[in-house]
N, C-alpha and C positions, 0 to 999 in steps of 0.2 A: 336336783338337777340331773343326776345320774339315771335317776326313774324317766322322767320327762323322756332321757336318747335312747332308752332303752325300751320304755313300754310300747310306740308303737313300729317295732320290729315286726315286716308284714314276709309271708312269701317268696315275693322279689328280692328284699335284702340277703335271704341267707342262698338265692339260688344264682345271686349277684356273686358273692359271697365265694360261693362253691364255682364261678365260671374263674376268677381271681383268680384263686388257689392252683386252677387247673393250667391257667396261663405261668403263672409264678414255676407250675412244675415243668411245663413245656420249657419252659428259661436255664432248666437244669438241677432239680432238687432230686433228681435219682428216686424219684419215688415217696419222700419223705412227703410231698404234701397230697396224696392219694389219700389219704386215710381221711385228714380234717375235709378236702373237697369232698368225697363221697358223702360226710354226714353233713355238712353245709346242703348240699342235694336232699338228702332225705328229712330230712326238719324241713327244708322249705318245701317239699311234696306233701307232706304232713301237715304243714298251714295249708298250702290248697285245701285237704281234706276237712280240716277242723281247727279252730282257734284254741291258741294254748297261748296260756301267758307266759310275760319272757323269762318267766327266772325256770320255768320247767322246756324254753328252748333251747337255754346257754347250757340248761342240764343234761338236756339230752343230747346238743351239739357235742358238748365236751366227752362224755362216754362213748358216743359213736365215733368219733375222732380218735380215740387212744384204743377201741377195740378195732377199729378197722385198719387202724395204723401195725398193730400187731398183727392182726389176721395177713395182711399184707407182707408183713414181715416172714412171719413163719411159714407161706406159704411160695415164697418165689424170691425167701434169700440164697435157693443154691442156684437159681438163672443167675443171681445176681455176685456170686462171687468171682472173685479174679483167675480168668483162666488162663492156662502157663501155654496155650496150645502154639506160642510162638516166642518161647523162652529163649533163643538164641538168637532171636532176629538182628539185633543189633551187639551178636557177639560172636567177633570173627573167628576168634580161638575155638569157642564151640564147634561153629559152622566146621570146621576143616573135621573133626573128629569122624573115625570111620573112614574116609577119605585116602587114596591112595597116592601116594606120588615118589619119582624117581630120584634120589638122594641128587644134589648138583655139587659136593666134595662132600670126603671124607668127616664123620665125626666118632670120635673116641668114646671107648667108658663114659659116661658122665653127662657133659653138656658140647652146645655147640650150638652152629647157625646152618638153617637150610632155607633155600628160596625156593619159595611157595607161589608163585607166580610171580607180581611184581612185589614181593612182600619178600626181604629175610625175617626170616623166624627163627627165636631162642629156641633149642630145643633140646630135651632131656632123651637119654636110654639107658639102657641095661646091656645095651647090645655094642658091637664094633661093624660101624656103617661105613661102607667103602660107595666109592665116585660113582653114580649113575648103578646103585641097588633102591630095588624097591622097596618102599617105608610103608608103615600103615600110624596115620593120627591115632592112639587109642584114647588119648582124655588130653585134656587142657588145665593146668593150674596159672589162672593170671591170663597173661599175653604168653607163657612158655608152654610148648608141646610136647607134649610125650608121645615118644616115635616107638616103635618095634620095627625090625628086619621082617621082611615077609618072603619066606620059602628059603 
């Protein structure tokens, strides 16, 4: 029974086959189904050319599928890595770092609160910040700021 669906494997099935795959990756497979579609393509290019029987086209499907899946891999996993190039977007603590702004009261040694537009902010120093001196964000732990005195 298995011979019968499988022996006559023409062409068309595997360039069927390889259009699938390609739709299946268009759907969102990041790539992973690049490799099995390309040799789905090339085996049925290769029936165009000349007739092979099926157990030498599952064989060579299967090899060009795990070589092409690698080659793929090795060749365009650093486009494909996670890039940071918007690592604060949705963090506001960050966002504020480097940033200058004019103390709105007094905070001691230690910790304390300053309003940073429509935001109070927990905020940490080393310094004695008096009403309306200018601060500078130098890093963020959490939601709390770390301020320095500036000048």
């Amino acid at each position: 029974m298995l011979y019968d669906l499988l022996f006559p494997l023409t062409a068309y099935h595997w360039l069927v086959l390889g259009l699938v795959l390609l739709g299946m990756e268009a759907l969102g497979a990041a790539g992973f189904l690049l490799g099995p579609a390309a040799a789905a393509f090339i085996v049925g290019v290769a029936m165009l050319i000349g007739d092979f029987h099926w157990h030498w086209q599952v064989s060579a499907y299967a090899v060009l599928a795990v070589v092409l899946s690698v080659l793929y891999w090795a060749k365009f996993r650093r486009f494909n890595k996670h890039r940071d190039d918007h690592i604060s977007l949705n963090d506001r603590a960050a966002q504020l770092v480097g940033r200058r702004f004019k103390a709105d009261r007094a905070v001691d040694h230690g910790s304390g609160k300053l309003r940073i537009g429509d935001t109070l902010w927990s905020v940490t120093t080393e310094d004695v910040i008096a009403k309306s001196q200018l601060v500078e964000v130098v890093s963020c732990d959490g939601m709390t700021l770390n301020v320095k005195r500036v000048g």
